[in-house]
C-alpha positions in Angstrom: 4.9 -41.4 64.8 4.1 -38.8 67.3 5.0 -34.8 67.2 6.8 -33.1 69.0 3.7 -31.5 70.9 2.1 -35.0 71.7 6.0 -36.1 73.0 5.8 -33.0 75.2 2.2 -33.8 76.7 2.6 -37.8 76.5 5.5 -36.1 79.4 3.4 -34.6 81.4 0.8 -36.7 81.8 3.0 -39.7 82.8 5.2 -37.9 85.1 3.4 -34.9 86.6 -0.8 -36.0 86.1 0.3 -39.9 87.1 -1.3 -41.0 83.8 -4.8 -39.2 83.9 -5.3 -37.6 80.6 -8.2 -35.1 80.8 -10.4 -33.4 78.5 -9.4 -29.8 81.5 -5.9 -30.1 80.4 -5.5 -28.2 77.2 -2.3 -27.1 75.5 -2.6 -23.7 76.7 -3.1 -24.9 80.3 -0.5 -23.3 82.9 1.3 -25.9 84.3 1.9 -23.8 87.7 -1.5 -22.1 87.9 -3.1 -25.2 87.2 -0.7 -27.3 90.0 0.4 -29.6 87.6 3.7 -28.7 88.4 5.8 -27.6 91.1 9.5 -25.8 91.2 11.2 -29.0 91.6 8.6 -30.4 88.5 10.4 -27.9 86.2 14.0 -29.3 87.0 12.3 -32.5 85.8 10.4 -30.7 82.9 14.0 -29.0 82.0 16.6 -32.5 82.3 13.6 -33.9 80.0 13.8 -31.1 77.2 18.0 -31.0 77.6 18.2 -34.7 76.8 15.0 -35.1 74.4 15.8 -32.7 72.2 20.0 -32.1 73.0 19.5 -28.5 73.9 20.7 -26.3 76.5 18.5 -24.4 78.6 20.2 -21.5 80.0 18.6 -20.1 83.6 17.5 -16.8 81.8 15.0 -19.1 80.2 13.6 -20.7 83.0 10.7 -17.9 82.9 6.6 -18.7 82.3 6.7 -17.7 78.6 9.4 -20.4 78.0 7.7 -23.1 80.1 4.5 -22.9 81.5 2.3 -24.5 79.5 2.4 -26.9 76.1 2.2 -24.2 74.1 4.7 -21.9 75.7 7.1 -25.3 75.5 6.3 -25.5 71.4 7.1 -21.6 71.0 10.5 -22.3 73.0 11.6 -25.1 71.0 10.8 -23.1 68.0 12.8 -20.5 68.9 15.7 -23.5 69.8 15.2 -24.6 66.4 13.0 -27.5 66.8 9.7 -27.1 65.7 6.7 -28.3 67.3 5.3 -30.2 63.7 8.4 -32.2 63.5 8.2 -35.8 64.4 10.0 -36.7 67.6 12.8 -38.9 67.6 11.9 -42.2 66.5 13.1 -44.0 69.9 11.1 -41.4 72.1 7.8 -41.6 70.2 7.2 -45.7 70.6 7.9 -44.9 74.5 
């Protein structure tokens, strides 16, 4: 079963680094300083967290803090009520 945190960066590798896991990209890593994503990448990044984890993310939160990096996405979800230890939801984790 995976965590919440590996879901989130199992995401981003597949979608934004095409699959290329590396030892540069940490959890702390800016997504936007780093290039890993774009403005359009953080439409995807938020339909992903609306329907993964049946929130709603209003456009005041659509700030760095919230979503800029792994960690900044754990500390959000946190404050959502999900925490970042839980397991993910059993059909996302085996995708």
């Amino acid at each position: 079963m995976s965590s919440i945190r590996e879901l989130i960066r199992k995401f981003i590798v597949e979608n934004f680094l095409m699959g290329e896991d590396s030892e540069d990209f940490k959890d702390d890593s800016s997504f936007l300083e780093e290039g890993i994503i774009d403005s359009t990448g953080v439409l995807e990044l938020v339909e992903f967290l609306e329907e993964t984890f049946e929130i709603k993310v209003d456009d005041e939160e659509l700030i760095p803090e919230n979503l800029d990096s792994i960690n900044n996405l754990c500390k959000y979800l946190e404050k959502k009520g999900i925490s970042s230890h839980d397991t993910a939801p059993t059909a996302l984790s085996a995708t």
